[in-house]
C-alpha positions, 0 to 999 in steps of 0.5 A: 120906727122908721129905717133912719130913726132905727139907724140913731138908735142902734148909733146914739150920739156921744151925749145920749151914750153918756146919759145912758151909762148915767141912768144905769149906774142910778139904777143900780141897787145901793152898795157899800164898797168901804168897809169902814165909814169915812168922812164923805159917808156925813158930806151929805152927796153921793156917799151920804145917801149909799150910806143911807139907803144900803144900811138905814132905809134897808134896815128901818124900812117904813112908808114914813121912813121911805120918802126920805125927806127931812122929817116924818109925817105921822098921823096921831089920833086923827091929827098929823104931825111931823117929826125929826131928828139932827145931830150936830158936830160943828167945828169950831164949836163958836162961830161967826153969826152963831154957835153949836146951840142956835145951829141945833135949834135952827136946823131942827125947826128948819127941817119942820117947816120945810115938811109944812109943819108948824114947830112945836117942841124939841128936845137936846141930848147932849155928848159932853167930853171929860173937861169941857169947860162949863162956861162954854156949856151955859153959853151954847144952853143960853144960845139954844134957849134964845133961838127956841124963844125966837122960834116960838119953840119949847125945848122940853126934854133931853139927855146927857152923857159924858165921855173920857177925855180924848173920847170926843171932841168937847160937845156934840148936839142932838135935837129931835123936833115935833110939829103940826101940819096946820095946812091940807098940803101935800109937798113932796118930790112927787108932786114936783113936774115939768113947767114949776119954777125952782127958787132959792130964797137967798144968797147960797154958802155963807155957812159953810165958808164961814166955818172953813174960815173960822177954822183959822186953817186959811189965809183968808180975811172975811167980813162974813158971817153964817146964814143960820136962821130959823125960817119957819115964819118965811116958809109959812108966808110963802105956803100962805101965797102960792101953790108949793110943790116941794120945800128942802134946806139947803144943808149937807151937800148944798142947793145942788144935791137938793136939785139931784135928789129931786131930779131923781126922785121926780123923774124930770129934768131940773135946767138952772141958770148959774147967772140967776144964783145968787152968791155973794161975791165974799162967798164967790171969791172964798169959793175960787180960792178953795177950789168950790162951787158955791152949789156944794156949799152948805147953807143953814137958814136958805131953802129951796122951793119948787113951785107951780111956775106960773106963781114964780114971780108971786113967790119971789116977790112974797119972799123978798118981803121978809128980811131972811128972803130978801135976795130970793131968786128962781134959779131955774126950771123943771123939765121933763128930759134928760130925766134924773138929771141936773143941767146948769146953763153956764154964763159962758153960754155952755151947759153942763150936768151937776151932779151929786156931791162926791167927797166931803170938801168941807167937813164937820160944818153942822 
């Protein structure tokens, strides 16, 4: 090393000094300062994953469980599956594009597939309050059947349970899902290097800001309706098309903790262009009303893929065909420094780093 480059490095730059306490504070062992669980432990950013790592993957700890992707591979006889599990807790209950019912389904199959896997079956446990109307019951069951009928699923076994009144909050949804990896492909964050492309497969946050408005707690009118889909079929055609490194839905924590835990996970850098996200300007405009960034927001029928960059264009263009892919965009690229971290490049021409979710902005969405 020479005089001068050892003059830099004992004298780092204010950038490299922050990148430094950033990396340090990553390294650290996870640790729960609360002493009760809150809201922002199920936001699914930074609190979620302490939550996680401290007290669920130190207690489970497993080879499948440790890779912490949205389901499990496991091998059976010589065959390999996966398998899943989502609780859900939405408020309002029914909403526009969809309800409790379909959202379980379609989350639960979403998670397969992004794992490779072709769904198969699912199973609902039900948490019902002391009075909850069974109208309601037989509308959110009939939703559910409709979406597994769609997604070629069967629901094929589940559990009830009742609670006093006051003990819940009308019902709660829990769906595990099995499904078969028809394809030899290995996804994951370890497969993911500098030079692969980054894709959203559509339009960002309408889930979440359609149940902020359903609420009714917000002054806002809005044509706007939730993304909730299955997209097992779109995943499947993109697998079919291109070299895939790593799949995610976009959920808890939105298409920016996605980026994060890849980043981190990967040890690479992820560069995106907040001019090639797509938003719809409803969504963009609900956002600067609410104080958001749509990146945070959650979705329920988008994903985010990383693949080989130089089948980007392929994949888009595979995607847009499909009418659940039709504003499919590549946001951004991998990228081998600073590692760990998530850099937007501003439409102001500035760059700045995006960093997991803290908080919980928009609770009880899923």
């Amino acid at each position: 090393m020479t005089a001068e480059q050892t003059a830099v490095a004992a004298h780092p730059s204010r950038e490299e000094q922050v990148l430094l306490r950033i990396e340090k504070a990553r390294a650290r062992k996870p640790k729960i300062r609360e002493e009760r669980v809150t809201l922002a432990h199920g936001a699914g950013g930074k609190a979620t994953q302490t939550l996680v790592e401290a007290v669920f993957v130190d207690a489970f700890r497993n080879p499948a469980l440790e890779s912490l992707d949205d389901g499990a591979l496991v091998d059976v006889n010589g065959g390999r599956m996966v398998f899943t599990t989502d609780s859900y807790v939405v408020s309002p209950l029914f909403f526009p594009g969809g309800d409790i019912g379909d959202l379980a389904v379609n989350g639960t199959v979403n998670d397969l597939a992004v794992c490779g896997a072709r769904p198969l079956y699912l199973s609902a446990g039900f948490i019902l309050e002391e009075g909850f109307p069974i109208a309601d019951l037989r509308r959110i069951t009939a939703s559910m059947a409709a979406a597994a009928a769609r997604a070629g699923v069967q629901i094929v076994t589940g559990d009830t349970k009742v609670v006093q009144r006051g003990s819940g909050d009308g019902c709660y949804v829990t769906t595990s899902g099995v499904g078969v990896l028809d394809r030899e492909l290995t996804l994951g964050v370890l497969s993911v290097r500098p030079g692969d492309a980054v894709i959203v497969s559509g339009p960002i946050g309408e889930h979440g800001i359609t149940i902020m408005i359903a609420r009714g707690e917000l002054d806002i009118e809005a044509d706007l309706t939730s993304d909730t889909a299955a997209i097992h079929e779109l995943v499947a055609a993109l697998l079919d098309a291109v070299p895939v490194h790593m799949l995610r839905d976009a959920t808890r924590g939105g298409v920016a903790t996605v980026l994060n835990e890849v980043a981190q996970a990967a040890g690479t850098a992820i560069v995106v262009e907040e001019s090639a996200v797509p938003v719809r300007p409803i969504v963009n405009g609900a956002c600067e009303l609410l104080g958001l960034d749509p990146l945070y927001v959650a979705c329920e029928g988008r994903f985010v893929a990383v693949v080989d960059g130089s089948y980007a264009d392929t994949a888009v263009e595979v995607l847009r065909r499909h009418p659940l892919g039709e504003g499919a965009a590549v946001v951004g690229r991998v990228e081998a420094d600073p590692a760990g971290l998530v850099l937007l490049k501003t439409t102001f021409g500035g760059t700045r780093i995006v960093d997991m979710l803290v908080g919980d902005p928009l609770p009880r969405i899923c």
